[in-house]
DOLUMBA-662963 format. One record per atom (N, C-alpha, C): residue number from 0; atom name; x, y, z. Coordinates in steps of 0.2 Angstrom, whole numbers. Layout:
ATOM:NUM:CA:X:Y:Z
...
! end
This chain:
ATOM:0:N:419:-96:316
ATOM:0:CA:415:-102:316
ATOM:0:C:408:-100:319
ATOM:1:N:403:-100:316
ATOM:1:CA:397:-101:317
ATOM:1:C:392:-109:320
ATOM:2:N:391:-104:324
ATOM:2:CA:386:-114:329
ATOM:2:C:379:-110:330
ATOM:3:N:376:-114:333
ATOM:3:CA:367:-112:333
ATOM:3:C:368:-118:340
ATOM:4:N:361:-115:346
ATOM:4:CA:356:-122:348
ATOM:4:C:352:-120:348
ATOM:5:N:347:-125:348
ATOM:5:CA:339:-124:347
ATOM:5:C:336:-128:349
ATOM:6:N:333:-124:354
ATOM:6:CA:329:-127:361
ATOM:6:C:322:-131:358
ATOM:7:N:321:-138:361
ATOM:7:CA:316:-140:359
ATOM:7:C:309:-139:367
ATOM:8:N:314:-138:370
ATOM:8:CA:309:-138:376
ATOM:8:C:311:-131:381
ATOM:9:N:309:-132:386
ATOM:9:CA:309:-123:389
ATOM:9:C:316:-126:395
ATOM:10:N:321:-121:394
ATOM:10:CA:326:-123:395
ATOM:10:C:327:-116:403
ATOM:11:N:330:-121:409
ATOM:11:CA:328:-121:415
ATOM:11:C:337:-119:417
ATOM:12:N:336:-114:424
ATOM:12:CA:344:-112:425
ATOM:12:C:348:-119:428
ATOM:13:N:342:-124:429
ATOM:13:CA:349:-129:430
ATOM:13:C:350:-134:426
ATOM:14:N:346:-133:421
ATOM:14:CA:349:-136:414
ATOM:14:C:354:-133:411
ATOM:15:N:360:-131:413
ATOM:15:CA:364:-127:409
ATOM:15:C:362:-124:405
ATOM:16:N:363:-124:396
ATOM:16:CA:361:-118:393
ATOM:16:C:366:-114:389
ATOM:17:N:366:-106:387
ATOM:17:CA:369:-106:383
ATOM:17:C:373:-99:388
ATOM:18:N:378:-98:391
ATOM:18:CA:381:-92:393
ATOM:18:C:385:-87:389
ATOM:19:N:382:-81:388
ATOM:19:CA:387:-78:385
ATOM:19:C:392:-71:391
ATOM:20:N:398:-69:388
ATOM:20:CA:400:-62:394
ATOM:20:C:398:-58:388
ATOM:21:N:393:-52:389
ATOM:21:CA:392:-46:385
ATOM:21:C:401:-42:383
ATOM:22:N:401:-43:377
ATOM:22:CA:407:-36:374
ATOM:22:C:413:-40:374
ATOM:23:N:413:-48:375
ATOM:23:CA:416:-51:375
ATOM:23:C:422:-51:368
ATOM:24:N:418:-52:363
ATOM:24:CA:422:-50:355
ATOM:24:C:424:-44:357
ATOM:25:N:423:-39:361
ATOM:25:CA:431:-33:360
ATOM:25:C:438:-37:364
ATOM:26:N:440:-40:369
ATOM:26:CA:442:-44:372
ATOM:26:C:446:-51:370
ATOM:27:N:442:-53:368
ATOM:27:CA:443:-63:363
ATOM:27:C:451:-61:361
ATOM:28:N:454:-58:355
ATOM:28:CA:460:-59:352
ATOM:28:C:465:-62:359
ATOM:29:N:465:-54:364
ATOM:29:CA:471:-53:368
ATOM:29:C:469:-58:373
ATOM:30:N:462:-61:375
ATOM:30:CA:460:-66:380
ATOM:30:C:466:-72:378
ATOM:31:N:465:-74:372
ATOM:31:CA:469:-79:369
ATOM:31:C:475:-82:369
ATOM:32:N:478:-72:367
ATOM:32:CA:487:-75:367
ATOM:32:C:488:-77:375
ATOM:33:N:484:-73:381
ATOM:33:CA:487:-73:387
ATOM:33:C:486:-81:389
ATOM:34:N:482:-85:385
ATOM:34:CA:481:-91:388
ATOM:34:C:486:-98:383
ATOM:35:N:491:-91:379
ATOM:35:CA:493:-95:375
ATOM:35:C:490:-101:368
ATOM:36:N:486:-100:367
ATOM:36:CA:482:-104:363
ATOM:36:C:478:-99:357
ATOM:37:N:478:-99:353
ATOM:37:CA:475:-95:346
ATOM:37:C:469:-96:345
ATOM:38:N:463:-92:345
ATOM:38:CA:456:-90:343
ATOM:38:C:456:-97:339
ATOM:39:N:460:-99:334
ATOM:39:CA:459:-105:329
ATOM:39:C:458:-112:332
ATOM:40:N:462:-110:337
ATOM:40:CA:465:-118:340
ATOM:40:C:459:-121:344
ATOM:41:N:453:-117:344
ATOM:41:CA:447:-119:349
ATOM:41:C:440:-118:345
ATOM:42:N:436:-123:345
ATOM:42:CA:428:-123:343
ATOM:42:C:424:-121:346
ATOM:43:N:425:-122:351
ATOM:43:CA:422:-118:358
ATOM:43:C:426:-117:364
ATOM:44:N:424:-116:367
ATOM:44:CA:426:-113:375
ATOM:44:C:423:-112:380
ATOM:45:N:423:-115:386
ATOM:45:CA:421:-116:393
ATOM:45:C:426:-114:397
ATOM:46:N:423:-107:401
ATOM:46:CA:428:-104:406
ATOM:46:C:426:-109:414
ATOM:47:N:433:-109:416
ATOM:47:CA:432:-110:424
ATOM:47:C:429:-107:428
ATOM:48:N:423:-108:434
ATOM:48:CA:422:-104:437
ATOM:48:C:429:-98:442
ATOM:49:N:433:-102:443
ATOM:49:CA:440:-97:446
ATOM:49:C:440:-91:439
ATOM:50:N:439:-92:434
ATOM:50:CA:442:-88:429
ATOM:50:C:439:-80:430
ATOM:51:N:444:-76:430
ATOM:51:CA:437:-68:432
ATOM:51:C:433:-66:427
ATOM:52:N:433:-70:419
ATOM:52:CA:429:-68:416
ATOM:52:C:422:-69:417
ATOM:53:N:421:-77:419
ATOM:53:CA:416:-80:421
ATOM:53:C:412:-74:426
ATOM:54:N:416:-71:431
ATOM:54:CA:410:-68:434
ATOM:54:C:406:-62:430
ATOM:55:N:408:-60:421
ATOM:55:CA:403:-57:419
ATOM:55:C:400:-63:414
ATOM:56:N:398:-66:414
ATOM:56:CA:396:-73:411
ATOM:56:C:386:-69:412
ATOM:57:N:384:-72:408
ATOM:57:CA:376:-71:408
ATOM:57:C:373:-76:406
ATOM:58:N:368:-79:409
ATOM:58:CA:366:-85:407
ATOM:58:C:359:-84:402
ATOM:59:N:358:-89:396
ATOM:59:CA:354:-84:390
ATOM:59:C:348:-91:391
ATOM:60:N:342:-90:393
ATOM:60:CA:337:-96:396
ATOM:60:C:332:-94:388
ATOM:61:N:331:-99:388
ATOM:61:CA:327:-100:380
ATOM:61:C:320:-105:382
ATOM:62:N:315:-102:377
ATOM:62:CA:310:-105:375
ATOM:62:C:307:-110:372
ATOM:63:N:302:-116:370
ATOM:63:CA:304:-121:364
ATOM:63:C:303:-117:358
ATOM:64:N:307:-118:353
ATOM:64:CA:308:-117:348
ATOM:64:C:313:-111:346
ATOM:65:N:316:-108:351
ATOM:65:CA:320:-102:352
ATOM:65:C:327:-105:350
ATOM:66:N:330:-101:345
ATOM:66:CA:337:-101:341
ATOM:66:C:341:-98:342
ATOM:67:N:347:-100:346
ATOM:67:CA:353:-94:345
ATOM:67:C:358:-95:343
ATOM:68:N:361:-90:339
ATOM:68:CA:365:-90:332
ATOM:68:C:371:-88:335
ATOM:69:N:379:-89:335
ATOM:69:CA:384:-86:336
ATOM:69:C:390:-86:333
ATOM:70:N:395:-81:333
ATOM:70:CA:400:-86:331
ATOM:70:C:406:-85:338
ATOM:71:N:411:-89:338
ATOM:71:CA:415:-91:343
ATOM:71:C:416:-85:347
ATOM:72:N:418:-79:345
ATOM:72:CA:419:-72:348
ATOM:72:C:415:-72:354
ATOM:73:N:409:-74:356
ATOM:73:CA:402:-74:359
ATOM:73:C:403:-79:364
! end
């Protein structure tokens, strides 16, 4: 599944925003089974701060008019 946001104004680290973990898609399949739930069964996903993956998380700060395109793997 493919999602996009697109910032209309200049987006602030404490505006949330868009978090990605780099190299994430080599990981996703096996992240999945261990949580018992299938890549399919979710449109998105919000990790726990407790969760260890979160501590490779990067937070992606965008400009107005700035687009990011992904799909769920990301």
């Amino acid at each position: 599944m493919t999602q996009a946001v697109l910032n209309l104004e200049d987006n602030f680290e404490e505006d949330g925003g868009y978090v990605v973990v780099p190299k994430f898609h080599k990981v996703f399949e096996p992240y999945f089974s261990k949580l018992k739930q299938g890549p399919k069964d979710v449109a998105s996903y919000s990790f726990f701060k407790n969760d260890p993956l979160f501590s490779h998380a990067v937070r992606i700060a965008m400009r107005p008019g700035s687009i990011v395109i992904w799909d769920q793997r990301m």
